[in-house]
C-alpha positions in Angstrom: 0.0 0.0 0.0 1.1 3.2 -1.0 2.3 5.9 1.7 -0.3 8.5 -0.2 -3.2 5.4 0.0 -2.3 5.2 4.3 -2.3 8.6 4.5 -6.0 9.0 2.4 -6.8 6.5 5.2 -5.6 8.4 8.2 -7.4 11.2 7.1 -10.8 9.6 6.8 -10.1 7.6 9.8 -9.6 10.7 12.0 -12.7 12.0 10.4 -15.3 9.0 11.3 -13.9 9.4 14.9 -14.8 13.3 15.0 -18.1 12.5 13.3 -19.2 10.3 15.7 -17.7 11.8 18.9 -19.2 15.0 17.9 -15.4 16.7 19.7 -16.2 19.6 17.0 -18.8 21.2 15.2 -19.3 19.5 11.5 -18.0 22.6 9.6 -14.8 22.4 11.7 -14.0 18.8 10.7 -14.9 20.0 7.1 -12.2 22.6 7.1 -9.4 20.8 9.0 -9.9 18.0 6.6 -9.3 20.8 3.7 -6.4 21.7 5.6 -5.1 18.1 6.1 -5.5 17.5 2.3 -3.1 20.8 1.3 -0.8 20.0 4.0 -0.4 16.2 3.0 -0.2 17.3 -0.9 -3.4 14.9 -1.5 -4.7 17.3 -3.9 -3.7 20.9 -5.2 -4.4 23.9 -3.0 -7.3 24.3 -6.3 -8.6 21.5 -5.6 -8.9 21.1 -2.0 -11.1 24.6 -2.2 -13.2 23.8 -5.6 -15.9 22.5 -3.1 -16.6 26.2 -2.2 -18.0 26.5 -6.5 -19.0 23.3 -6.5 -22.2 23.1 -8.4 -24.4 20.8 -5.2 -22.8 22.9 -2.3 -23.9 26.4 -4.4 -27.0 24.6 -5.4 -27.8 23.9 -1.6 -27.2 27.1 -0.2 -29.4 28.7 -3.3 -32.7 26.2 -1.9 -31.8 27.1 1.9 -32.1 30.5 0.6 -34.9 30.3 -1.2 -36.7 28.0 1.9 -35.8 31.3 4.2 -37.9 33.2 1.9 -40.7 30.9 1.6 -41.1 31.1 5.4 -40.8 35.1 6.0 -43.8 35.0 3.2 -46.0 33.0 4.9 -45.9 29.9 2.4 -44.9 27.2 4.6 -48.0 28.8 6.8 -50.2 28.4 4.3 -49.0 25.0 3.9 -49.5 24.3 7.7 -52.9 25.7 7.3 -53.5 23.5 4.8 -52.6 20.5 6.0 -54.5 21.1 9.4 -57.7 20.9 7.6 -56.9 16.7 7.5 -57.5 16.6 11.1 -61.0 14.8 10.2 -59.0 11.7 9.5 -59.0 9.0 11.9 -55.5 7.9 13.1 -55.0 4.7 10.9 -55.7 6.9 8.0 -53.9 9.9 9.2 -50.4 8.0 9.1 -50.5 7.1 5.1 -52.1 10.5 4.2 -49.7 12.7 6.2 -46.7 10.5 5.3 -47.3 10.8 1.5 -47.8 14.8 2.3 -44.9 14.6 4.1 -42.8 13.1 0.9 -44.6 15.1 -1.4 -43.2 18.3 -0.4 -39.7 17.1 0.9 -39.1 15.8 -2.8 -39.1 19.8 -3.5 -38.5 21.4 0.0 -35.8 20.5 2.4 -37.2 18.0 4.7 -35.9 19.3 8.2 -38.2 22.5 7.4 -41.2 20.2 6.4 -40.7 18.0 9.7 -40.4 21.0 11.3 -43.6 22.4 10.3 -45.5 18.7 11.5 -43.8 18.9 14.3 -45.5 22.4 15.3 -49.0 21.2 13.0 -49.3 18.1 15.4 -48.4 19.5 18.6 -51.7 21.8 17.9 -54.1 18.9 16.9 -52.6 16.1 19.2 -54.0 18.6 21.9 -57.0 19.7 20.2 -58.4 16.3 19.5 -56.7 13.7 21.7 -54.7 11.3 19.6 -50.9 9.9 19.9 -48.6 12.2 18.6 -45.8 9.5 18.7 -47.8 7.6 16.3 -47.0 10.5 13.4 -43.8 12.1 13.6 -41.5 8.9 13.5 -43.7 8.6 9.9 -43.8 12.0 8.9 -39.8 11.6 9.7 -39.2 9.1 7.9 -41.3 10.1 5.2 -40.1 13.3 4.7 -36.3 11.0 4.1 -38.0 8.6 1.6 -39.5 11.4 -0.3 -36.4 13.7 -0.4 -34.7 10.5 -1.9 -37.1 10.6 -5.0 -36.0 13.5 -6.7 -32.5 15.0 -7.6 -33.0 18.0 -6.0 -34.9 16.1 -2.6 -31.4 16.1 -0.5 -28.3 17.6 -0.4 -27.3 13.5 -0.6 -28.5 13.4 -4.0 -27.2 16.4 -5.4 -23.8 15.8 -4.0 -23.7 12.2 -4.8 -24.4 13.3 -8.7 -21.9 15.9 -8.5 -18.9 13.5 -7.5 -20.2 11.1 -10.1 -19.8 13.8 -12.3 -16.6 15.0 -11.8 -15.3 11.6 -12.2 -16.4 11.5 -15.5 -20.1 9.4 -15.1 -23.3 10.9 -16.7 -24.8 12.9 -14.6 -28.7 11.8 -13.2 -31.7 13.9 -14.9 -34.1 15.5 -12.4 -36.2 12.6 -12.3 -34.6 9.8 -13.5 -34.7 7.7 -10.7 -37.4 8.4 -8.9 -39.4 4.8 -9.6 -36.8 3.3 -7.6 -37.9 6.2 -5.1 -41.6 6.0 -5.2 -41.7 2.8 -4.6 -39.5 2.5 -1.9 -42.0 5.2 -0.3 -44.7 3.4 -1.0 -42.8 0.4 0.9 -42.0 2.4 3.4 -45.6 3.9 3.5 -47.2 0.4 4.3 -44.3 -0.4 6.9 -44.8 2.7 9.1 -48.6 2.2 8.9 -48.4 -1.0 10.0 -45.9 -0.6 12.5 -47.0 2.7 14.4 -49.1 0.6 16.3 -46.0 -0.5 18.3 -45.1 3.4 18.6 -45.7 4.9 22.4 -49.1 5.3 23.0 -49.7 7.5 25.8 -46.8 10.3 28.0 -46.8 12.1 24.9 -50.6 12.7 23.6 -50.2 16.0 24.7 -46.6 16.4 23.2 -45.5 18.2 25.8 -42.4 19.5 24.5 -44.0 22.1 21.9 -47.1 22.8 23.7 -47.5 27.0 23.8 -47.6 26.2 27.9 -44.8 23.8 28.1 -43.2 23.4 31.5 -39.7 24.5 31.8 -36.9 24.8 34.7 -36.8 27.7 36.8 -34.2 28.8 39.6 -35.7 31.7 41.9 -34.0 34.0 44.0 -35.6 35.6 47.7 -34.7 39.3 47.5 -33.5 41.1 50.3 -36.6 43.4 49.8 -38.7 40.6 49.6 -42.0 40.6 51.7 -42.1 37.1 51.9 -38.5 37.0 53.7 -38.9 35.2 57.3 -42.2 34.1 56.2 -43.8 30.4 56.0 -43.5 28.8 52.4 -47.0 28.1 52.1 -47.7 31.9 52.1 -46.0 32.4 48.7 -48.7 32.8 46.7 -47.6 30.0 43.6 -47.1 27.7 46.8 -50.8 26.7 45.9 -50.6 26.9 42.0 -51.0 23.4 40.9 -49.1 24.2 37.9 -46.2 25.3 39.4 -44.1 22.1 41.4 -41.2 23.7 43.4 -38.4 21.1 43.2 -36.2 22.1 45.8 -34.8 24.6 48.6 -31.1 25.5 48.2 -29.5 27.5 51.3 -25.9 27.8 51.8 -25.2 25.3 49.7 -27.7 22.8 51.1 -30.3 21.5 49.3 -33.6 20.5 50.7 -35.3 18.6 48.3 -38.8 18.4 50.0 -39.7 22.1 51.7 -42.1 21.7 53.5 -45.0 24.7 53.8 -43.5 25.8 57.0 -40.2 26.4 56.1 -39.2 29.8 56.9 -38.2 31.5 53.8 -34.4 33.5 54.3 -33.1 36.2 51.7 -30.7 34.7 49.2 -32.4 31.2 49.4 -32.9 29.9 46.2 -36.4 27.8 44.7 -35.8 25.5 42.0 -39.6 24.9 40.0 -41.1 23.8 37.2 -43.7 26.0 35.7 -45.1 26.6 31.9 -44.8 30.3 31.0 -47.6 31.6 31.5 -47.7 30.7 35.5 -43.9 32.1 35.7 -44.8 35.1 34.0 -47.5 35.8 36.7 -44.8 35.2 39.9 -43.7 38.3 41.4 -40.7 39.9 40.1 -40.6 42.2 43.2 -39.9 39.5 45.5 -38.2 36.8 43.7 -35.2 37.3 40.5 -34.1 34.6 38.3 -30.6 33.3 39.2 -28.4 32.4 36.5 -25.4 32.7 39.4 -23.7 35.5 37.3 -24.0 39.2 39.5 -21.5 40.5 37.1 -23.8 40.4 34.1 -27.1 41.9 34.0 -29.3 42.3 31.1 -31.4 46.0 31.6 -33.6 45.8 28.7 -35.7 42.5 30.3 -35.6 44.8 33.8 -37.0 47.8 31.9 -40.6 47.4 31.9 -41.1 49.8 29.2 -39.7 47.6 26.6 -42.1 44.9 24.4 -40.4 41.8 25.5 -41.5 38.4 24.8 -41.1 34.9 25.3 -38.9 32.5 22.4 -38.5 28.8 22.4 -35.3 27.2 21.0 -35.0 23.4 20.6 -31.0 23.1 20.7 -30.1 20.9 17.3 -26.2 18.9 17.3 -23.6 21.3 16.4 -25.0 24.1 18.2 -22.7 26.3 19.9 -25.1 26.4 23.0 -24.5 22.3 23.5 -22.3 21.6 26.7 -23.1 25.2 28.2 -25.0 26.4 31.3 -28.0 29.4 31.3 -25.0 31.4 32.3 -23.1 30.7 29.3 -25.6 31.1 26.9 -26.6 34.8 28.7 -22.8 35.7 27.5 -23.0 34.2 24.3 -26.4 36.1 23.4 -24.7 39.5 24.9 -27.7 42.0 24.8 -29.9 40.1 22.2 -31.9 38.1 25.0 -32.2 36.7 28.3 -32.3 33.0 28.9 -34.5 31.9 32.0 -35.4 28.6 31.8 -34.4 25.0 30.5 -36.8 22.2 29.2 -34.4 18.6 29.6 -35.6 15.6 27.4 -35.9 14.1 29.8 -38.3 15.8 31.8 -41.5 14.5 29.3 -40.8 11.0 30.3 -41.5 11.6 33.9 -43.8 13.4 36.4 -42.2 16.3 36.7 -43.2 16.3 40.8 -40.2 13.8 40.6 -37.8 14.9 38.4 -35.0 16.5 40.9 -32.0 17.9 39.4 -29.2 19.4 40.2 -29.4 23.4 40.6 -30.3 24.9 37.2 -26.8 26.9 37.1 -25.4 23.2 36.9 -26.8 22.1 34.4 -25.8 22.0 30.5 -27.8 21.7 27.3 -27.9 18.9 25.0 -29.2 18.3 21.8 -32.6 18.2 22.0 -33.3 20.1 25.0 -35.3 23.6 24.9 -33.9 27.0 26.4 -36.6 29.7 26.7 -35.1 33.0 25.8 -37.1 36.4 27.2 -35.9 39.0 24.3 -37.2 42.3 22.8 -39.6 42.0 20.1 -37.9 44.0 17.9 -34.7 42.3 18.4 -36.5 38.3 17.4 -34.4 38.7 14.0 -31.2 38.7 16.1 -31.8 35.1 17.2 -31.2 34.0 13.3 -27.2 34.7 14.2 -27.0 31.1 16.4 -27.0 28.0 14.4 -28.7 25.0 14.5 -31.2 26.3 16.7 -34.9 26.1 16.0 -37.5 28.5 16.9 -40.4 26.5 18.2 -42.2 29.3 19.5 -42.2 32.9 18.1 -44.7 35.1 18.6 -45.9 37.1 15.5 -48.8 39.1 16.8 -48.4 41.7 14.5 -47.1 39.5 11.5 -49.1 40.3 8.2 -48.6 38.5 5.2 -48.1 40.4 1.8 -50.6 38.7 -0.3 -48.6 39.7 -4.0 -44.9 38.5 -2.3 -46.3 35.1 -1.4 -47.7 34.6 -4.5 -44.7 35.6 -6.1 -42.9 33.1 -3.8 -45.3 30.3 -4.7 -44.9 30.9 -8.6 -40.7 31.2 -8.0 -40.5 28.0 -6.2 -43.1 26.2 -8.9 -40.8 27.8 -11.5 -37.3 26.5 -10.4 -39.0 22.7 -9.9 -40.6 22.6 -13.7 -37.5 24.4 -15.4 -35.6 21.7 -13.5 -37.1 18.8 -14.0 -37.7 20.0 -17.8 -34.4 20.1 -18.3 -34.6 23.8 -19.6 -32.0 24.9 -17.2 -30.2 22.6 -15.2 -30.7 22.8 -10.9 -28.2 24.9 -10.5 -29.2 27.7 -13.1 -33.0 27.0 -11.6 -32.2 27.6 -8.1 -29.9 30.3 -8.5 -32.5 32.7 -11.1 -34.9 31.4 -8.1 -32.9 33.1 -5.6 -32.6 36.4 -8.4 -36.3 36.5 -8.6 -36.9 36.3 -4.5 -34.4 39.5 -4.3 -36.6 40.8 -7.7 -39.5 40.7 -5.9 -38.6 42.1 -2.8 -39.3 38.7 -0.6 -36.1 38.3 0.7 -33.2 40.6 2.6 -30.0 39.7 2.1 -28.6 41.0 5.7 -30.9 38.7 7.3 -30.5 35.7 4.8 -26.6 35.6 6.2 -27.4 35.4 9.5 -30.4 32.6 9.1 -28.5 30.3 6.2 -27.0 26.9 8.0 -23.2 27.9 6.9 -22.2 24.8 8.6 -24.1 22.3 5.8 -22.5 24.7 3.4 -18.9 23.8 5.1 -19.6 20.4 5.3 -20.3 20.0 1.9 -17.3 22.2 0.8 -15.2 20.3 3.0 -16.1 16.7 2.1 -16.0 17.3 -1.8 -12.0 17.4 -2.3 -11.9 14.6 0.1 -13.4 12.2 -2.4 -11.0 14.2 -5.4 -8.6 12.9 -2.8 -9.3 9.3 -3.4 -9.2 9.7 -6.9 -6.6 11.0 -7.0 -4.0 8.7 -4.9 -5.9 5.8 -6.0 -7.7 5.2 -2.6 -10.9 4.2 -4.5 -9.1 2.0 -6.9 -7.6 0.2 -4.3 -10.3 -0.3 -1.6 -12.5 -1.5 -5.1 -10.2 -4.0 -5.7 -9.9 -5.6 -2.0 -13.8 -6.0 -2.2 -13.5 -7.5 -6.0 -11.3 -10.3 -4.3 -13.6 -10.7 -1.6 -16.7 -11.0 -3.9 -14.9 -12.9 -6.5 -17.3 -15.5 -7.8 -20.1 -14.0 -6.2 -23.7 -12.7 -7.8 -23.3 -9.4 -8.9 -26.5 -8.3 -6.6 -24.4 -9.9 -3.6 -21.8 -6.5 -4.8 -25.0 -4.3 -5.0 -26.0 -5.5 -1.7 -23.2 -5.3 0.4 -22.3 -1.6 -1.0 -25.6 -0.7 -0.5 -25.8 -2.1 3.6 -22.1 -0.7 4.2 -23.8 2.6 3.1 -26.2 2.6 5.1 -24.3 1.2 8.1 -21.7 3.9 8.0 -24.4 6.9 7.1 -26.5 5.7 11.1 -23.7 7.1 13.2 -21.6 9.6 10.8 -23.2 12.5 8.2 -25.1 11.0 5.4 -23.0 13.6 3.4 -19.5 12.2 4.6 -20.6 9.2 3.7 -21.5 9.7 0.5 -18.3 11.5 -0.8 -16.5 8.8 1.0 -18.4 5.8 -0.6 -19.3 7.4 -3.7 -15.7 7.6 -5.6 -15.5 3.8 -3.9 -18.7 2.7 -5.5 -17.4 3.7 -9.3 -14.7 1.9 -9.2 -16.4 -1.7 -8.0 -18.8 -1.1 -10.8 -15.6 -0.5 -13.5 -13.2 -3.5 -11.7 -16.7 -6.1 -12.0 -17.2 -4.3 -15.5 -21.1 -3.6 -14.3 -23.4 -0.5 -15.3 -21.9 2.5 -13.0 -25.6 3.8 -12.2 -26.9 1.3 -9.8 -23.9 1.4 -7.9 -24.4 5.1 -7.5 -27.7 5.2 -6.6 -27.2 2.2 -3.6 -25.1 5.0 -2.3 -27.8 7.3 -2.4 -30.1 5.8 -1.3 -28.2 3.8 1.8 -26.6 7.0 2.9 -30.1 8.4 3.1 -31.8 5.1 4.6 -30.6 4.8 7.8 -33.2 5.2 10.0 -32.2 2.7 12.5 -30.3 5.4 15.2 -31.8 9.0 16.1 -28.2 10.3 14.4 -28.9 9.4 11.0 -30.4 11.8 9.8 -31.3 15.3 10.9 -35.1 15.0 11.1 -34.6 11.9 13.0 -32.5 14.0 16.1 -35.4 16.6 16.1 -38.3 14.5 17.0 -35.8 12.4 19.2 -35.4 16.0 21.0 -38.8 15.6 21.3 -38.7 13.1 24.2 -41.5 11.1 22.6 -39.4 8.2 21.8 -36.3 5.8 23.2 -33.4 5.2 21.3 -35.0 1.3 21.0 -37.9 3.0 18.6 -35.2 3.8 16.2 -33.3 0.3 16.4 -35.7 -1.8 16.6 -39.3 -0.2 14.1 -36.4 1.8 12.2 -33.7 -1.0 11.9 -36.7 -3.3 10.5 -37.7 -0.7 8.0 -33.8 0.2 6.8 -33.4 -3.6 6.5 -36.5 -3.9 4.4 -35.6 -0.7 2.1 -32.0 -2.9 1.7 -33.8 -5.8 -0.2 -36.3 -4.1 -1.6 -34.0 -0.9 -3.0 -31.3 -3.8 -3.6 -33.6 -6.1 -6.1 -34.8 -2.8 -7.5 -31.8 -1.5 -8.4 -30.5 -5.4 -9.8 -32.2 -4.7 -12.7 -30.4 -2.0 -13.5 -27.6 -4.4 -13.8 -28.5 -6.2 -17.1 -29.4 -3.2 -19.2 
């Protein structure tokens, strides 16, 4: 093996371990991995940058772009609107019909938005009219996946996967050319997820607690000096007797009592660790108690000036946030003077009575993907929150917010536009996306200072990163070589058995590292098994889109997966075990599918 081969190998290597471990953010790894390939002479200093132009990483950021302006125009409300008026259905209908809605529009739209806006959609009518909630967003999830795989444009997987194809010399993959492997591989997954929701949770999250407008979140109180309720028994604070308000424990010098009984004599300084939704906290004197975020030396006037229009803003912390690993106190420097964050929502809170749950004093604890922070902010300052990445805004109120009826039609006809000059071929996706993005700015529906600040930069990275990564392999002959150690091992086998296995190891790798990664790494990998077996090219590179797409068997697979695992509505055992089984299933099916492929 050659020294240039081992040191391809080391590179990836390093980069699996960082992927999983999650010891940087994903745009990080991306750039170090640039870096690496420069400093190791893997590929040109041209090269290891040409991600940056690369058609799928420009044509990615141009859809982000235009999904930002879809949303400020009230589109994906209208579509939320829309899909509400399904409520009629009964349950068993309700998975298949919001699972092929789901698909429909993540074939066009990126899917983490759509799942997003079932996610908000069901938290409404799950309350409204009393059905399971877990029983539809594993579906909708993985639906929104299986649908994004049907078109070119579905996923950044797709788009990227055709991209390395094409720059190693294989005919690029029309708009929708292979989206009958696709559809029915939906439809598969469709009767699956129907069937099998009937083994999803139940009851403890009907209610979906954790985006409910009067969620419960973690508060630590402070007993002023001033306070009139200093020296007094417990049980004359008045939200002593709110039902809706469980005080968790008593700290005091360091002490915790985790039981305070309603005689306890209240002392200045002694701190009151509750649970309370917002709407109960916003009612507690802020006369007698102050939140304590144990930081004196930083104070935040505009939420103390009661002359300012503040309000209340949910984030649900996504990986790769900079907020992950920090305390309230940390994330109060990090948002300076755009907010004030007062209270925490921990996954785990939803899975147990919340009269139980005892945790350590709020100031100790750190966020985690998939736990909420509320943020107390200036209304005219909401825009601000766009800065922080891979946060989502669950809850933003809009009192004022009118839609301008001529910009969202104009936003409706751009987005219609790009797909049919698309997938007409008239312009390729590239051109389509990027006049989309001319006739957003045309029409007035987007602003370009605030489409910098809301645009995930970090998919952009990644996918800039990974790109020379897979030139790499080309060029030292990485892909060559790792080809013809699986030719050997297959020799004498069915060529489907080659399909097959690419297709699983795929999938296996894409469940715990980015489906991107994987598919730059796999991709260059793929071409040449099909050129050392002397098979069609296509099939090859399709199993790699698809199994870097399909792997639905761990929360980490895929984006959309994490959020509704941040959701505390399901165990990490729902994934393995109902999404192992359907990931399995899509490997036979999508495998036989694509065998026929072989002999044309």
């Amino acid at each position: 093996m050659e020294l240039q081969i081992i040191l391809v190998f080391l590179v990836i290597g390093i980069s699996v371990i960082l992927f999983i471990t999650e010891f940087m953010p994903i745009d990080k790894i991306a750039f170090f991995i640039i870096v690496s390939l420069i400093l190791l002479g893997l590929t040109s200093p041209e090269e290891a940058i040409s991600g940056f132009s690369n058609p799928a990483a420009i044509t990615v950021l141009m859809l982000m772009i235009i999904a930002i302006g879809l949303e400020d125009n009230g589109v994906i409300q209208l579509l939320s609107d829309s899909i509400k008026k399904l409520s009629f259905l009964p349950l068993i209908v309700m998975v298949p019909v919001f699972m092929l809605v789901s698909a429909s529009i993540s074939s066009f739209i990126s899917t983490t938005a759509v799942v997003v806006v079932f996610l908000k959609i069901i938290a409404q009518l799950s309350e409204k009219y009393n059905f399971s909630a877990p029983k539809l967003l594993m579906p909708i999830s993985f639906a929104g996946i299986l649908g994004g795989s049907c078109t070119l444009m579905g996923t950044s997987t797709n788009l990227l996967v055709n991209s390395v194809a094409g720059d190693l010399g294989v005919e690029r993959f029309t708009f929708f050319e292979f989206s009958y492997y696709g559809i029915i591989m939906l439809a598969v997954g469709i009767v699956f997820m129907t069937i099998a929701s009937r083994w999803l949770p139940k009851r403890g999250g009907d209610k979906l607690q954790n985006y409910k407008e009067s969620s419960d979140f973690l508060f630590t109180l402070t007993i002023k000096p001033e306070s009139k309720f200093v020296g007094k028994a417990f049980s004359e604070v008045p939200f002593y007797h709110n039902p809706n308000i469980a005080v968790l424990k008593l700290i005091r010098d360091r002490k915790v009592n985790t039981a305070p009984g309603k005689n306890t004599t209240l002392r200045v300084n002694d701190e009151l660790v509750l649970v309370s939704d917002i709407q109960d906290f916003s009612l507690i004197s802020k006369e007698d108690f102050e939140l304590s975020l144990n930081s004196d030396e930083i104070e935040n006037d505009q939420v103390k000036d009661k002359n300012l229009k503040n309000t209340y803003v949910e984030l649900l912390i996504l990986p790769g946030s900079e907020f992950i690993d920090k305390s309230l106190q940390d994330i109060k420097i990090l948002l300076n003077a755009v907010g004030n964050p007062i209270g925490i929502q921990k996954k785990k809170m939803l899975n147990i009575d919340k009269h139980l749950y005892l945790p350590k004093a709020i100031k100790k604890m750190y966020i985690k993907a998939g736990d909420r922070v509320l943020i107390q902010i200036e209304k005219t300052k909401l825009d601000s929150i766009y800065d922080y990445k891979n946060v989502v805004v669950l809850r933003k109120h809009e009192d004022n917010f009118t839609v301008n009826r001529y910009k969202q039609l104009w936003c409706i006809f751009t987005i219609i536009s790009v797909v049919v000059l698309a997938a007409t071929g008239v312009l390729s996706i590239l051109s389509s996306t990027i006049a989309g993005v001319g006739a957003l700015l045309l029409g007035n529906c987007i602003n370009l200072t605030k489409i910098y600040k809301r645009v995930n930069w970090q998919i952009f990275f990644l996918l800039a990163g990974m790109i020379p990564l897979g030139i790499a392999m080309s060029n030292t002959g990485t892909d060559a070589w790792i080809s013809k150690q699986l030719i050997q091992l297959l020799d004498g086998q069915n060529s489907i058995i080659a399909l097959g296995s690419l297709f699983a190891i795929t999938m296996l790798m894409s469940g715990f590292i980015s489906n991107n990664a994987t598919a730059v790494i796999i991709t260059p990998i793929a071409i040449a098994l099909a050129a050392g077996l002397s098979l069609p090219v296509k099939p090859f590179i399709l199993a790699v889109m698809f199994g870097a797409n399909f792997s639905f068997f761990t929360p980490m697979g895929y984006q959309t997966n994490t959020l509704i695992y941040g959701t505390g509505l399901y165990r990490f055992k729902h994934f393995v075990i109902i999404g192992g089984m359907l990931s399995i299933i899509l490997l036979i099916v999508g495998t036989f599918l694509l065998s026929t492929m072989l002999n044309n």
